[in-house]
C-alpha positions, -999 to 999 in steps of 0.1 A, spaced: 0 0 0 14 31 -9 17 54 23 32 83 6 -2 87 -6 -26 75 22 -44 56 -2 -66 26 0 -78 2 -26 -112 -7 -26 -123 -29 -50 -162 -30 -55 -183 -61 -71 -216 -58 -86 -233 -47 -54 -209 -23 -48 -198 -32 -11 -162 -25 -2 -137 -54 1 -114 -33 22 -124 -11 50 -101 2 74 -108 43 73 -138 66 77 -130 96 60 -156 119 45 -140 135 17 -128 107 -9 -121 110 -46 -139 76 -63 -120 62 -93 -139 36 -114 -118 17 -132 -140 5 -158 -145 38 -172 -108 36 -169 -108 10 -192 -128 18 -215 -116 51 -223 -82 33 -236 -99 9 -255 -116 43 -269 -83 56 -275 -66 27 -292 -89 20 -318 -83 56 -330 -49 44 -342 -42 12 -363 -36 -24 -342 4 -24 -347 3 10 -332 21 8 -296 2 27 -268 21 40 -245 3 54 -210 11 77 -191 11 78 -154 38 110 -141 23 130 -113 6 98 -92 -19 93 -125 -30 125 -126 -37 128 -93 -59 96 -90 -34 72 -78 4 56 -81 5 15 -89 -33 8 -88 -40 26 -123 -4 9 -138 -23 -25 -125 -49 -18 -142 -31 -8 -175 -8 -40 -173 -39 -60 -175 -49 -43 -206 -13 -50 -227 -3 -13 -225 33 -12 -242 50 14 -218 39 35 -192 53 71 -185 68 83 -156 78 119 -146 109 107 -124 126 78 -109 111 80 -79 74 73 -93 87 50 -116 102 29 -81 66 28 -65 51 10 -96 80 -16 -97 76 -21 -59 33 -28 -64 52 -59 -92 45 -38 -125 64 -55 -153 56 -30 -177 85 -11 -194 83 20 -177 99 55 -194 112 81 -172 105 117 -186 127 135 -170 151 113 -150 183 123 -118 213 117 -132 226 113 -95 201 89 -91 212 68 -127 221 35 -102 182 32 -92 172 35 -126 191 3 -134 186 -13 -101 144 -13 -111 152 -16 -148 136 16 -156 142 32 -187 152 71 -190 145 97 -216 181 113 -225 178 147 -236 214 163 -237 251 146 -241 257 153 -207 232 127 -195 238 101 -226 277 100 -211 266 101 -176 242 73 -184 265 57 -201 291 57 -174 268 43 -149 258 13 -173 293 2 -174 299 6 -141 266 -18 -134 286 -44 -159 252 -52 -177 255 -79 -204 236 -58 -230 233 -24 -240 208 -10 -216 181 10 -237 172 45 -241 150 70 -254 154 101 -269 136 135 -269 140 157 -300 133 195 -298 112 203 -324 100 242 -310 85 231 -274 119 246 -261 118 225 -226 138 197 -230 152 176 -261 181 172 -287 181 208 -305 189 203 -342 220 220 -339 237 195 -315 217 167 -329 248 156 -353 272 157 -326 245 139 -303 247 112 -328 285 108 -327 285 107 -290 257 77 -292 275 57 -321 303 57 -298 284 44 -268 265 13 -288 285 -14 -264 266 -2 -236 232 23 -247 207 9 -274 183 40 -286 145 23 -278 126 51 -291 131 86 -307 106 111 -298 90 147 -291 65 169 -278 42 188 -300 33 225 -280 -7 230 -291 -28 200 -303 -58 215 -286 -58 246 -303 -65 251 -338 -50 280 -340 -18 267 -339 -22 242 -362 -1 253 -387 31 254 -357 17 213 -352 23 207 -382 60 225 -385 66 209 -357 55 173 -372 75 179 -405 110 188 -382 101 154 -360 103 141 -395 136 152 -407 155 149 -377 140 114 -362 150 99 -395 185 107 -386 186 85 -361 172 58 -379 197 64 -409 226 61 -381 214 23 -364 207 -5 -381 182 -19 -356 147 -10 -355 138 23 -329 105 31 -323 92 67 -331 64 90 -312 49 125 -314 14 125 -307 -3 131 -270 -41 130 -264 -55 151 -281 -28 144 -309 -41 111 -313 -76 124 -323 -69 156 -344 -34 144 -361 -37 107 -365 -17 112 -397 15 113 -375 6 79 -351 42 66 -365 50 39 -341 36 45 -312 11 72 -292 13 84 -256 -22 90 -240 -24 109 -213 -54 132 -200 -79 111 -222 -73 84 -202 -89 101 -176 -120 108 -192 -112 145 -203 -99 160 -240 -106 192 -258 -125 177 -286 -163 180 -281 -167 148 -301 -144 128 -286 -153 139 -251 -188 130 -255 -175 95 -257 -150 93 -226 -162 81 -193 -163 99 -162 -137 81 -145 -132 102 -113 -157 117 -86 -144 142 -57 -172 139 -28 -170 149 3 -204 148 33 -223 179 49 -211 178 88 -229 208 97 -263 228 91 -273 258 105 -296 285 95 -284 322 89 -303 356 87 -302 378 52 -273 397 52 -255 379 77 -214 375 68 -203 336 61 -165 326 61 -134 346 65 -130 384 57 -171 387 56 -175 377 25 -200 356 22 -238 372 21 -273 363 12 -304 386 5 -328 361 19 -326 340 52 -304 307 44 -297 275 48 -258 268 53 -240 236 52 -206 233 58 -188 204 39 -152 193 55 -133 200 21 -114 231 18 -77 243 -2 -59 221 16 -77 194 3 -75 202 -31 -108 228 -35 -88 256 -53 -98 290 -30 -106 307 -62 -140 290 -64 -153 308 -33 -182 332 -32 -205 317 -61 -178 306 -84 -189 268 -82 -217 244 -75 -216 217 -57 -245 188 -59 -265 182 -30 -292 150 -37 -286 161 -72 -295 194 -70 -271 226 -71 -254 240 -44 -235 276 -48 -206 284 -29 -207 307 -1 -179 330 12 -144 321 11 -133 285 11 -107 279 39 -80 258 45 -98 226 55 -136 233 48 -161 254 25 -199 265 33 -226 260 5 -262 276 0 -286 248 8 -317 270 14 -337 250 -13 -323 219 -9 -338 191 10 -306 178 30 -295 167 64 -258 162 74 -239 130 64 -254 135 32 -229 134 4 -220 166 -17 -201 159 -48 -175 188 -58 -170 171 -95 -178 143 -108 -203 134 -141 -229 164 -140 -207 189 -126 -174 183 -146 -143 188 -139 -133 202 -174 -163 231 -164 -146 239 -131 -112 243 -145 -133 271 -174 -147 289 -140 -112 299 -127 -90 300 -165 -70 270 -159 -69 237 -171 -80 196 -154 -45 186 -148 -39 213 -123 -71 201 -105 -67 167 -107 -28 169 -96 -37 192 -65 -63 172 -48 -45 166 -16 -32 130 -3 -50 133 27 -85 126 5 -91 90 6 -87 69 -33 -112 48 -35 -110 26 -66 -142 6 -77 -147 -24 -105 -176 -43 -110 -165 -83 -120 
């Protein structure tokens, strides 16, 4: 079990009663892992059957969990999974995830673990291919140890630029007893925007160019990648080898089409634990802020910023749903708790409020305060309770 996160697994059968019990806790984000499921199988039959998917999980999966969505994935034949660093990519091997696992953006001082938990890093500059390098011979592997590269192609973060990419080439040519290049790949800036389609597709025709270097340079076969979520359903003409999913596995993309067949995957709920009535014009919540024309019903809900309920959707911003029915947001959220406008809402404490979930979206909250469902997802705090279902 994977303390770092204080989460527990919970699978659920068909009549939905918990296998494991051990913690009470009122705010819980529910992850179903059908949904899950299905929304890769959505995913890869957008792209042709010889197409390799690779999946990935960096930041805990989005937020959701560490080795229970990688579980999951193995189950389903995924190809790779993605990591962020080594450390993430340790707590899958440790819950007995076979899966190749990349490592986006991997410690150099931290190479030896990599190897130790046959990980497989992303190299991005000479510096780490020789580093690497170094630290395979010094393991004594019998094989070259593979690798992937990142290109730059005009995302400017982190790859191969195409003026070092000759030199790069040198420097791995030399290195062939102990590095073999896996896959060859980059990161495209603005698939979700159509504005910048034009930039996608420079970006496409560079990846082009410079990736077939590398196959020009090695005889052996190395896989090539450029497309992310939303990639995979507006440019499926560059699927090349493989695809990375990301976001879309989650049940969220910027395509209305496709989104309208992704399942809701998670839901962030959370229980009313106090009611009270309050006079018109009566400040709620820190710094006054809060106020109704008309006398009220308040229920305060044990969720706040700390927990993951941004502080920018205080005083109206969001709804909550209360027995399926609306609930506005009143005053300021605080650090461990939020007050909603229950007035006409048939309710009692204990019953559950859901902050996101199928009707109230997560891709709609992110709209209210300009930003976008990773951030929400990755900021739900540890301390809320993962509760995974699957029906048999």
């Amino acid at each position: 079990m994977n303390t770092n996160l204080c989460v527990e697994l919970a699978l659920i059968n068909q009549k939905t009663t918990p296998l494991i019990k051990k913690l009470v806790y009122d705010t819980t984000l529910e992850i179903d892992l059908n949904n899950l499921v299905e929304n890769y199988r959505y995913f890869k039959s957008l792209v042709k059957p010889s197409t390799k998917m690779m999946v990935m999980v960096k930041a805990f999966s989005y937020g959701l969990g560490t080795y229970e969505i990688a579980q999951e994935l193995e189950k389903e034949g995924v190809n790779y999974l993605g990591v962020a660093n080594i450390m993430e990519g340790i707590e899958i091997r440790k819950a007995g995830v076979n899966t190749p696992i990349m490592v986006m953006n991997p410690e150099a001082k931290s190479f030896d673990l990599m190897i130790e938990y046959n990980l497989t890093p992303v190299i991005f500059s000479i510096k780490n291919l020789t580093l690497f390098a170094s630290e395979v011979e010094k393991n004594g592997s019998q094989k070259p140890y593979p690798i992937h590269i990142k290109i730059d192609t005009g995302m400017h973060r982190l790859g191969v630029s195409e003026q070092n990419l000759a030199l790069f080439i040198e420097q791995l040519k030399s290195l062939e007893e102990f590095l073999k290049v896996e896959s060859v790949f980059s990161h495209l800036a603005s698939t979700d925007e159509p504005d910048h389609d034009s930039f996608t597709h420079q970006q496409a025709a560079l990846f082009e160019q410079l990736s077939s270097r590398f196959l020009e340079a090695f005889s052996y076969n190395i896989d090539r990648h450029l497309l992310n979520t939303n990639g995979i359903i507006r440019f499926n003409q560059y699927n090349y080898n493989m695809v990375r999913l990301g976001i879309g596995l989650y049940g969220v993309c910027a395509e209305e089409e496709a989104q309208s067949k992704l399942k809701t995957v998670s839901s962030l709920k959370t229980k009313i634990s106090h009611l009270q009535n309050v006079a018109e014009n009566e400040p709620i919540g820190y710094n006054r802020k809060g106020k109704l024309a008309y006398p009220s019903k308040i229920a305060t809900i044990p969720m706040g910023y700390a927990d993951g309920f941004n502080r920018l959707l205080s005083n109206g911003k969001w709804e909550v749903l209360v027995n399926n029915k609306k609930a506005a947001v009143v005053g300021n959220i605080s650090m461990d708790m939020a007050m909603i406008d229950v007035t006409n809402i048939a309710c009692e404490e204990g019953d559950v409020v859901t902050v996101f979930g199928k009707q109230n979206t997560i891709s709609a909250m992110a709209k209210k305060i300009n930003t976008i469902p990773y951030e929400l997802f990755t900021i739900i705090s540890p301390r809320v309770k993962r509760i995974f279902y699957k029906t048999n």
